[in-house]
Structures are given as C-alpha cells and as structure tokens.
N, C-alpha and C positions, 0 to 999 in steps of 0.2 A: 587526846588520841589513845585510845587503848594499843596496849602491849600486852607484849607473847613471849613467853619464857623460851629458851633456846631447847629446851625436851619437848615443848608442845612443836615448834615449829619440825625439831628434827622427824619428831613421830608423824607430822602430815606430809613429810616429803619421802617417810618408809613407805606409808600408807599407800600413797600414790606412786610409789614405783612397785609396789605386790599387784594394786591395780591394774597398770599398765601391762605386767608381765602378763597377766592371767589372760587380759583381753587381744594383744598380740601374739601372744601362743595358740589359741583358741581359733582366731584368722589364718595362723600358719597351719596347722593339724587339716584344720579346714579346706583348706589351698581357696581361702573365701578372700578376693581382691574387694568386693566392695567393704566385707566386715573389717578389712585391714585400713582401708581409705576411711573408715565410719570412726576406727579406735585414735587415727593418727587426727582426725578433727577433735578430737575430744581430750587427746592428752597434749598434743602438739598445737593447737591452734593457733593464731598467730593475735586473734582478738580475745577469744573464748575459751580460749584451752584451760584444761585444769594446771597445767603448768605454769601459763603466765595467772593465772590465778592466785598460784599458791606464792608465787615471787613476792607481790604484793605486801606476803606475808611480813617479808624482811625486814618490813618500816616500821615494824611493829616489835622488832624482836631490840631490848638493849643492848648500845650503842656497843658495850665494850663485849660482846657475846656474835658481833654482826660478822666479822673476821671467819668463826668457825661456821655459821651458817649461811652464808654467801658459799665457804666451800663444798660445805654440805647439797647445797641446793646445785652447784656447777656439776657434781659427781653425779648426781639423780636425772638430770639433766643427760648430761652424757649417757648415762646407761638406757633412757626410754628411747633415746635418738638412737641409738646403737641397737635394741632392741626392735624399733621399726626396719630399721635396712637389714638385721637379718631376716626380719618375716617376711622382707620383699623379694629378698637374693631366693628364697626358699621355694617362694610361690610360683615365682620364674624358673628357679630348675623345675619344680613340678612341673608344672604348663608344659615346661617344651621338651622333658623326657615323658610324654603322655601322662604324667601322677594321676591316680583317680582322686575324686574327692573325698574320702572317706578317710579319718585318721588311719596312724600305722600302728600298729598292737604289736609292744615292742614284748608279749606274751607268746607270740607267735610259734611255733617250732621254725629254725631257721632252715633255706631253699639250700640243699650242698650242692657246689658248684660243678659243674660237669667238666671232670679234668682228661686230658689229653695225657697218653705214655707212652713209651716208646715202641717204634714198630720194629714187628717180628723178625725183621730181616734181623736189623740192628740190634737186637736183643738177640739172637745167634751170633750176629760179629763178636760183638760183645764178651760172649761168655765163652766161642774159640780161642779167641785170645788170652784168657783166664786160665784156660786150659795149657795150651801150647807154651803160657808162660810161665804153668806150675813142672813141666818136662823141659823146661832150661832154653825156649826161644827166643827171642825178644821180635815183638811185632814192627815195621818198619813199611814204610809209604812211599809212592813214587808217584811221578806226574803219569795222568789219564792217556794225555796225548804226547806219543813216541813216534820215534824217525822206523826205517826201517832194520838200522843197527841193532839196536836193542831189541827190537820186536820179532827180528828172522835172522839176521847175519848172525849175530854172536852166539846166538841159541842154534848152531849147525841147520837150519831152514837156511837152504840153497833157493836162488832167483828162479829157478823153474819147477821150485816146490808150488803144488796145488792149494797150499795154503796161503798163496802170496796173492791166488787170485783180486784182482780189484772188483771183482764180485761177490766175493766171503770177507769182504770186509772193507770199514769206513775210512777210507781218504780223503783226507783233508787238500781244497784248494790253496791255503796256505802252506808258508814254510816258517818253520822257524820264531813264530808268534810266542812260545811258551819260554825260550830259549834252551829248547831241549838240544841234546848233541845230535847232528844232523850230517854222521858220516854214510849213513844210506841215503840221505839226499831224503827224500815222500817220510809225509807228516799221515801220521793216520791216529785213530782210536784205538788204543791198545786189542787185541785179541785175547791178552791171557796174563797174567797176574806174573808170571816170569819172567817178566822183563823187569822185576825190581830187584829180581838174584842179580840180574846180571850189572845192575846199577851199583848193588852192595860190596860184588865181590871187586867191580874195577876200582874200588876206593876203599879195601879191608882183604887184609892180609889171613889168611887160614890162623884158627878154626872159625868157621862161620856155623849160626847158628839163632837161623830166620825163620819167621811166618810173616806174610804179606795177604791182606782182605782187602779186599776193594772192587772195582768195579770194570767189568769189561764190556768187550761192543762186538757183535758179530753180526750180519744182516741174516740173522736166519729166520724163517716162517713161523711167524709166533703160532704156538699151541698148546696145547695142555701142559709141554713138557720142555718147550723151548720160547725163549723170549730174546729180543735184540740188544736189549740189556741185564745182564745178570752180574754175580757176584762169586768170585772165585777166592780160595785160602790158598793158599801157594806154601808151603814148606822147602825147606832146603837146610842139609849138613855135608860140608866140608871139613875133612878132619882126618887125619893118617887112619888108614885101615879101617876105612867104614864098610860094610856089607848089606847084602840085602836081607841078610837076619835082622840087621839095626833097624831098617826101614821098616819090615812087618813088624817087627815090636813098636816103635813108636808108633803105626797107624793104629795097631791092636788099642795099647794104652790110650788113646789118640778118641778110639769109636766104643771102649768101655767109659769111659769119663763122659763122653757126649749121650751114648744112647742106654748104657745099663749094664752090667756082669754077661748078660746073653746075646752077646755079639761075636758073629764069628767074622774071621777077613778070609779072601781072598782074593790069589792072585791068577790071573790069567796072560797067558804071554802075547805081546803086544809090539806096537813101534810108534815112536817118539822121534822125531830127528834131535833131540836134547838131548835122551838117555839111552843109555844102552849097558844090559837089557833096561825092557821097557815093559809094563805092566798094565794091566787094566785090574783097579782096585774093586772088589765087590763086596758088600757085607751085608750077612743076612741077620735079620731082627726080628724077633717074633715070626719066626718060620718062613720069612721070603728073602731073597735074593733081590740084593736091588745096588746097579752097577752107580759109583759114585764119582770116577775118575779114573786121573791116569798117574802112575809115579816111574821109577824106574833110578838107575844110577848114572848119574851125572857125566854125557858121553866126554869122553877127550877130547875132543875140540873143543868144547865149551870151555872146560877146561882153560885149554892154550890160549881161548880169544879173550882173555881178563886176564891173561899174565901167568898162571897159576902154572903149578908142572905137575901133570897127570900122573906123573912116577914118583913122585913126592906123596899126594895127595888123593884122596876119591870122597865119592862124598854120594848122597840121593838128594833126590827133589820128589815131591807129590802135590798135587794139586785137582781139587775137590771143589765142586760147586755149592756153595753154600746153601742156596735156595735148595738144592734137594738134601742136604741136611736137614733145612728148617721143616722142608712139606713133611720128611721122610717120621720127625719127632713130633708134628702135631695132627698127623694123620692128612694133612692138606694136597689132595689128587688132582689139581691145577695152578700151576703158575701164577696165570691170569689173577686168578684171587687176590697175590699179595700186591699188585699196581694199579688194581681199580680204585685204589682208592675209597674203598664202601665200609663207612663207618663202622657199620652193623657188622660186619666179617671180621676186621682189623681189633676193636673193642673186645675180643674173646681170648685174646693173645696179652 
C-alpha cells in the first residue's frame, strides 16, 4: 500500500479548503443558488466529494502521525461545512431583502444615512430653559390635565369669568383619572402653563424661582396665528419687594439672550385676573412690533390661595408663547407649518 507523509496529507487538506473557500464565496458574491448547490456537490459529496476523497487519504498516512491528521482533516472539515451554511444564511438574506445579483464593491463611497433632529419647537424649549436657567430659574413640570382649582379658582378666575366658558375650552368627561387634586370638582386640559405656579408654590415656601414650558389646549379657530394646541413658558418670582422694574429687567435680559442686543420691550396696561397690575408684553425686533404675551405682579389673592401673605411677600409671573418666539426667530409667518408635519419644512430647522 502506498503512504503519505503527514506534510503531504496536511497540504491536500490546505489545498482543498483555499479551494472551497474561493468557490463558496464566489456563489455568495453571486447570490448564485445553483453555483452554491454545484460547490457543495463537489466538496461535500456524500459518494464524490473532494472531501470524502481526500479522507481516503488517512490510510495512507503512518500509523503513529494518524492522531494529528485525523485532527487535521476534522478542522477542514468543519470549516468547509461552516463555510457552506454561511454562503446559504447569505443568499437567503439577499433573496428576501431584494439583493441584486451583482457582487458588492466594498470600494464604493459609503450611502450617509438620513438622520432625523430635533424639531423647532423643542429646540426653542430647549434653549428657553438654558436661558432662564443662566438668570437663576429652575424649569419645573406639571400634569396636562387639571381640575378647575388650579386652573381658575386659585389663580383669582371667578366661576362667572368668561374664561371658564365650556366653549373656550376642553372638558374632560372624566374625573379624577390622572389623580390630580380635584377641589373644583371638572377635569379639563389645561388652558395656560400657570397652573404649575400655583402647584409649586402650595408645596414651597418663598423665594420662588420658576419657569414652566409645556403644552396647552384651547378650542380656538386654527389659523396662521392660532392653533388648539400650543406651547406657553410661564415665569414666576416670589420674593420680599419685588417690582415691576424686576420683571422688565428680567423680560429685557430674557428677549436680548433669545433674539439679539436690538430688542426693545414693552409694556402696555392690561388685565389678568392673576396679576395686578397687568401687562401686555411687546417687543420689537428688527424694526416691528410684535405682541408676545401677558405678565403683570402676582394679584393678592393668589397670593392667599397657596398660603402665602401678600404683606410679607410679592412677586411677578409672565407667560409668552413659545411658538411665536420660534416663528418670531426663524422668520416662520404660519403656525400651521410647525404640525404638518412636512419633512421638507421641518429639515431646515
């Protein structure tokens, strides 16, 4: 019987796994099912294969050499068999993610992936609070949906205020679902971002020293300029002998930070059943006038209805709609824009 030195045997089982690789990669590149079914008859066979061919070999190799080439041959083995089920797992994700047939040119220049960032509104909350929290605020949150306590009794809004209509605003058929405190009894959608002062201050003791962003609901007639859902910044300071000089400074400081050194404010006299006096904030930017809210100083009953002693304490609140910050900063002349939704608009921000 002719023998085979253990270098000759190992080098026909190198041989034939360089073989194999080249012809199973070549069917996977491919996505070629029958060239893959064609390589695995020829190295895998079960009668003919090059594999059980070269087994053969072993009987041939001496006796005390048979130990390393039996493992030799198991490992070769393993790796052609392992190298077919990946060119199969391959061909089949091709197939059924559409792959074409044409190799991949890992030369290519690579596809950059079309990333998503945050929108405009949010990227104004955002940097309000940045703001508000480099002038000594701290930003603070509160539930959406409030009783009528929070939302009109506490804040001086009497039961035959026009603001209580169930027409200017969403009442909820439930009660009490959120576990919000429900001493006015009707659960509705908040109308105004003020209802988180008055949250802050029945559980904090003066000085306070708030901003609240978030989101309110008002049924009004969407248009260019008004939407049902919008987003209000809320401010608020309690603190011995505060004035409304405080407040135009802080709004000043407040609309040079947001919009640039050429911002003027003004105040126009107004009413608030919260504050008194009471303000309509205006600030003009690049040569127009453009009315942003309302502030005014913290009335005394508010005051009283969280505990507090008006003769001890005063304080302001202001609150500004944030959407017309953002339009007011990117030049954007309709609302509607920022909740269509429309890639193409939203991508520019």
């Amino acid at each position: 019987m002719d023998t085979m030195s253990l270098n000759d045997f190992i080098k026909q089982l190198d041989d034939l796994a360089e073989s194999a690789t080249a012809r199973f990669n070549e069917a996977m590149d491919k996505i070629d099912r029958d060239g893959l079914e064609a390589a695995r008859i020829e190295f895998l066979g079960a009668k003919s294969g090059k594999l059980k061919s070269t087994q053969k070999g072993l009987g041939k190799v001496d006796k005390e050499d048979k130990p390393q080439a039996g493992q030799r041959f198991n490992e070769v083995k393993q790796k052609i068999e392992s190298l077919f089920q990946s060119a199969v797992d391959a061909i089949d994700g091709a197939v059924s993610s559409g792959g074409k047939s044409e190799a991949f040119d890992v030369t290519l220049p690579g596809r950059r992936p079309r990333m998503g960032h945050i929108h405009p509104i949010t990227q104004t909350i955002n940097e309000l609070k940045d703001i508000m929290g480099r002038l000594g605020f701290s930003a603070v949150e509160g539930p959406e949906i409030e009783d009528d306590w929070h939302n009109f009794e506490a804040l001086n809004i009497p039961l035959e205020h026009p603001a209580r209509d169930p027409l200017d605003n969403f009442y909820l058929s439930t009660a009490g679902s959120n576990g919000a405190k429900s001493e006015g009894g009707n659960q509705l959608l908040r109308s105004q971002t003020s209802t988180v002062q008055i949250r802050v201050m029945e559980n904090q003791k003066p000085p306070v020293r708030i901003v609240s962003l978030g989101r309110v609901y008002r049924p009004d007639e969407i248009d260019a300029t008004h939407y049902a859902m919008f987003h209000q910044i809320e401010g608020l300071l309690i603190d011995t002998h505060v004035t409304m000089a405080d407040l135009k400074y802080v709004l000043r400081l407040f609309a040079t930070s947001y919009l640039g050194e050429d911002v003027e404010i003004r105040f126009r006299p107004s009413f608030f059943p919260f504050t008194e006096p009471s303000v309509e904030v205006d600030m003009r930017w690049r040569d127009t006038w453009l009315e942003f809210g309302g502030a005014g100083m913290v009335d005394p009953n508010v005051l009283r209805s969280v505990g507090y002693d008006p003769e001890k304490v005063s304080g302001f609140a202001f609150g500004l709609g944030v959407e017309r910050l953002c339009m007011r900063r990117h030049g954007i002349n309709d609302i509607r824009y920022l909740y269509d939704s429309d890639v193409r608009f939203l991508s520019q921000f």
